[in-house]
C-alpha positions as a printed Julia matrix, in Angstrom:
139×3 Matrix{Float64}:
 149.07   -79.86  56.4
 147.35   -82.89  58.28
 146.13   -86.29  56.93
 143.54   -87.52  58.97
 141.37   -90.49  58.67
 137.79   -92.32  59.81
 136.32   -95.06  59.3
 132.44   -95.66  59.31
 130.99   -98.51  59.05
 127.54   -98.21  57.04
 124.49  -100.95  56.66
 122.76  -101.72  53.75
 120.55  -103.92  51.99
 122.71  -104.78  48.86
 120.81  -104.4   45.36
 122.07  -101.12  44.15
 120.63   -99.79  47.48
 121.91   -96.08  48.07
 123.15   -94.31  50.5
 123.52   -90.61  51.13
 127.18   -89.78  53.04
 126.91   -86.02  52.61
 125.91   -85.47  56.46
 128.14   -87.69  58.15
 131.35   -86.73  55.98
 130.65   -83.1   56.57
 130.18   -84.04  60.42
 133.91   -85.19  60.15
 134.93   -82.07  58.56
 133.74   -80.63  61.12
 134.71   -83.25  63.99
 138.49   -82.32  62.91
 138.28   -78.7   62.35
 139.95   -78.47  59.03
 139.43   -75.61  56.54
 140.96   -76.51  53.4
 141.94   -79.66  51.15
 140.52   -82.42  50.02
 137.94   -85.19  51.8
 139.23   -88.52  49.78
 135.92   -91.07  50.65
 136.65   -94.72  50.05
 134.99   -98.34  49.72
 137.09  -101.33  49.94
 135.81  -104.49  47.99
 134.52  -104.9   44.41
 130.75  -104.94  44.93
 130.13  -101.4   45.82
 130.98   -97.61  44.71
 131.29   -94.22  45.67
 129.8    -91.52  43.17
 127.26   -88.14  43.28
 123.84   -87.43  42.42
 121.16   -85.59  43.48
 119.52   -87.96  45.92
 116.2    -87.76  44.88
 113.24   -90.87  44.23
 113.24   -90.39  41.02
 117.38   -90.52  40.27
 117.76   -93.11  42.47
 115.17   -95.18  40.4
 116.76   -93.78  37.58
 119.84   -95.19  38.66
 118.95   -98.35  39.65
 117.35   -98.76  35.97
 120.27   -97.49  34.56
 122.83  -100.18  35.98
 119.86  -102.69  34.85
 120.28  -102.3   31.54
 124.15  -102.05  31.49
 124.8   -104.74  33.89
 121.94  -106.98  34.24
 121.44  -109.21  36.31
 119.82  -112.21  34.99
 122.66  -112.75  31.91
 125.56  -115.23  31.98
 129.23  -113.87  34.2
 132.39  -115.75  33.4
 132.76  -114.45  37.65
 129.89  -116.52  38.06
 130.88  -119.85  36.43
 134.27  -119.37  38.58
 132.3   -118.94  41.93
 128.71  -119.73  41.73
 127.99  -116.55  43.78
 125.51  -115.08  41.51
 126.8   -111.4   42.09
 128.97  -111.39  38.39
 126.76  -108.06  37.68
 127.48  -106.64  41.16
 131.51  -106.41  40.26
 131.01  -105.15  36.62
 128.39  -102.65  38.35
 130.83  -101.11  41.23
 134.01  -101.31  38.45
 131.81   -98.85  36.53
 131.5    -96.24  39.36
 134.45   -96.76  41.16
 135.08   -97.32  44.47
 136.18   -93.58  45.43
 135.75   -89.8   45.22
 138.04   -86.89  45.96
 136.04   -83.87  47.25
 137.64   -80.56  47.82
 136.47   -78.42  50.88
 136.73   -75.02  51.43
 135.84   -72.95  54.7
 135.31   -76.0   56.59
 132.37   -77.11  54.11
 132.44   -79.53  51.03
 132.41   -77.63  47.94
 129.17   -79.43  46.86
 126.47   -77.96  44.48
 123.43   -77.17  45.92
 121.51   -80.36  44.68
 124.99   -82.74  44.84
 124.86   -85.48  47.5
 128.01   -88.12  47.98
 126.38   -91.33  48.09
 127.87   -95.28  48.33
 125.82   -97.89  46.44
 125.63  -101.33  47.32
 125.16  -103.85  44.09
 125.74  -106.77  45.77
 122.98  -109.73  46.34
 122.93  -109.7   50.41
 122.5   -107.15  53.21
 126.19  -106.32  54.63
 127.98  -103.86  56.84
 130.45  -101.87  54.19
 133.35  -100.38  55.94
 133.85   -96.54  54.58
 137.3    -94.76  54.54
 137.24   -91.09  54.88
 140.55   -89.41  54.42
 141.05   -85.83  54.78
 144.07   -83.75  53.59
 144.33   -80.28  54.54
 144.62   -78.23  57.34
């Protein structure tokens, strides 16, 4: 068995903006020639997460409006009154998804379904490069 790891390092725009991972992790897979285990995908800090969904217009929206109405933005944080950052909802936002996902492969391929996309999502109030850890376990 082999543990193996990459890091990317992936842009976005902050403000729950979404971004679909299912190409480049699979391009790993395949980078390292591994046929069975588990991909382990990983953000570190406390204003993004790591979840599926079929990456579609309308989920993403629904998304977006979804995290809208159970973290909102424009209501008071006890973060905020700490550090006068204005991103309170960002951390209650990425606690809810978490900041990782295990994935099994099989055959070289992530055992996906056909309409299942591995995406990170950026809540926070700025533009940023997030660093992503990929771990693979397998051989």
């Amino acid at each position: 068995m082999k543990i193996l790891h990459e890091t990317l390092h992936i842009e976005t725009r902050g403000h729950n903006d979404m971004i679909d991972l299912t190409e480049r992790i699979s391009v790993l897979l395949s980078k390292h020639k591994l046929s069975d285990g588990h991909a382990v995908v990983f953000v570190p800090g406390s204003t993004a997460g790591v979840t599926t969904i079929e990456f579609e217009p309308g989920l993403r929206k629904d998304f977006a409006d979804l995290m809208e109405r159970v973290a909102p933005r424009n209501i008071q944080y006890h973060h905020e009154e700490i550090w006068n950052d204005g991103n309170g909802h960002a951390h209650v936002r990425a606690s809810l998804v978490g900041p990782s996902i295990t994935i099994p492969f099989a055959e070289g391929r992530l055992m996906l379904g056909t309409w299942q996309q591995v995406v990170l999502v950026d809540f926070d109030i700025r533009p940023r490069t997030r660093p992503l850890i990929v771990q693979f376990i397998g051989e």
